[in-house]
C-alpha positions, 0 to 999 in steps of 0.5 A: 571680969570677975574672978568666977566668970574667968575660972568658968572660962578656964574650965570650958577652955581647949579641947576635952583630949588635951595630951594626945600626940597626933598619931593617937588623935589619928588612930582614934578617929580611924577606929571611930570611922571603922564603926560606921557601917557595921552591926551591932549585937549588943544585948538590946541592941541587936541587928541595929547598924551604924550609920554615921559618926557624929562626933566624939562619941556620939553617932547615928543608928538604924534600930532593926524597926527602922528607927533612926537614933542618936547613940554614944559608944563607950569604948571597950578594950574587951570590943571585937569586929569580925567582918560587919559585926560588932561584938561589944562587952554589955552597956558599951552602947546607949541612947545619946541624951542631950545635957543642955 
């Protein structure tokens, strides 16, 4: 194998989160799971709901047309839920694209 092929292995290799403790790796998936159902009032974004956590980042959303899509979430210290609302800084939500 020459040496390129095996430092593009090396690069693709283990996961994209490398140093978490279990317990992060828990309370990361339970926030992201926390998301699932709630609405979103995001400017553009508004009144649409989660519908599913994907993975990662990545989840499915009801736009209030009824439209289903894919999105990523960003993560924001500044985010707060009350009750079924999400109530993110602006651009934490985005149309997923595909980069395949």
């Amino acid at each position: 194998m020459n040496r390129v092929l095996r430092e593009r292995k090396r690069r693709n290799r283990g996961p994209r989160q490398g140093g978490l403790t279990p317990e992060q790796r828990a309370e990361f998936a339970r926030a992201r799971r926390k998301l699932v159902g709630k609405i979103i009032t995001q400017k553009g974004w508004e009144g649409a709901l989660v519908l599913e956590h994907i993975r990662g980042s990545q989840y499915l959303v009801r736009l209030p047309d009824g439209k289903e899509v894919f999105a990523s979430h960003k993560k924001s210290k500044s985010s707060t839920s009350t009750g079924g609302m999400l109530q993110p800084r602006e651009g934490v939500w985005a149309i997923w694209e595909s980069r395949g």
